[in-house]
C-alpha positions, 0 to 999 in steps of 0.5 A: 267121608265116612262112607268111603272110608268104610269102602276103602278100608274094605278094600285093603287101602287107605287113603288121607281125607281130614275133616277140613270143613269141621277143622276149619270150622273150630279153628276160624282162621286164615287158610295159610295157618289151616294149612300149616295145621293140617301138615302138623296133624298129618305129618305120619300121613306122608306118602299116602293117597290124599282125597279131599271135596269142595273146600276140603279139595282145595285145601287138600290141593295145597298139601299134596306137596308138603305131605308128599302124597303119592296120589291126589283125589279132587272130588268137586274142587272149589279150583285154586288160583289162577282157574278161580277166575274162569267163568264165575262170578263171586258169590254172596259178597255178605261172605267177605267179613273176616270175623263172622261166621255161617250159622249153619250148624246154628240155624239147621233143621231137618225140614231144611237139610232135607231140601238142601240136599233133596237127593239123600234118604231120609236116613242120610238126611237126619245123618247130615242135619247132625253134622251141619257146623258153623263155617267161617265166612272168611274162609270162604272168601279167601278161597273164592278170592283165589288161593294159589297153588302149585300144581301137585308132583303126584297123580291127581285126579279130578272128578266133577259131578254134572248138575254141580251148581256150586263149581263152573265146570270150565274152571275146572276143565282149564285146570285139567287141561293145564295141570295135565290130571286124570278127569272123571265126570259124572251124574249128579250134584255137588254131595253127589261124591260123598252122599246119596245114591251115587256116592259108591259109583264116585268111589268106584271111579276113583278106586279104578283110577288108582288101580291103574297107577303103580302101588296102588 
């Protein structure tokens, strides 16, 4: 997220966004002792604004309480339990081995990259292909399995991009509804927020929400 960090820190704010998905990556462990990690590295991070995307949102979900934040940003959520269930069937069962990993760093090319992610520049692309890492399949399994989390004490606010094929848009929409967040819609696809053209107009809408909240 460095672009947003660019904007943000311009700004005047700051805000607490872990690189979840390389963190997870080195440590390829369960979720309980990521989480119990993340709190330790971040324990002077307390009180601030917390953002995390797809699987770094979740786990950015179950931390808003133990670091206090004063706000919670989810941009593309993989939802936690019980909404994991709405509207979706499991993916790629070949995830559920524990020990293996997702070669994606290993394997990555840029003919690849580029039409994984065909909404990116062909300055954004050779950015991305130099940032794929390998990924714990277990770790995506037990998120997908449904990780459970209690509805954060802050301000959370959820953005989902219209043409994500990675998260049902009904999971998330019972998750705002019961947790009673902010929602934010917006064009594009699941990197839409953080990558490509759009990802300011995500900023945008975010850095408007927080304006809105007392503090901020």
């Amino acid at each position: 997220m460095s672009c947003w960090a660019r904007a943000w820190s311009a700004a005047g704010g700051q805000f607490v966004a872990a690189d979840f998905s390389r963190q997870a990556a080195e440590q390829n462990c369960r979720i309980s002792p990521l989480l119990r990690d993340l709190a330790q590295r971040h324990r002077d991070d307390v009180g601030g604004v917390l953002i995390g995307a797809s699987f770094g949102a979740l786990l950015a979900c179950a931390l808003a309480r133990p670091l206090r934040a004063a706000a919670l940003v989810l941009l593309n959520p993989l939802p936690p339990a019980p909404f994991h269930r709405i509207g979706v069937e499991q993916k790629d069962g070949a995830e559920a081995a524990p020990d293996s990993m997702r070669r994606w760093g290993l394997t990555a090319c840029p003919v690849g990259t580029q039409a994984a992610l065909p909404e990116l520049q062909a300055s954004e692309s050779s950015l991305a292909f130099r940032r794929w890492t390998d990924f714990s399949r277990g770790l995506l399994a037990e998120a997908r399995a449904g990780i459970a989390v209690e509805r954060p004490d802050c301000p959370v606010l959820v953005v989902h991009s219209d043409d994500d094929q990675e998260i049902d848009p009904r999971a998330l929409e019972v998750m705002v509804s019961r947790w009673r967040t902010s929602h934010l819609r917006l064009p594009g696809s699941h990197v839409s927020p953080l990558l490509g053209k759009r990802w300011f107009e995500a900023f945008g809408g975010v850095r408007a929400w927080l304006a809105g909240i007392r503090g901020f």
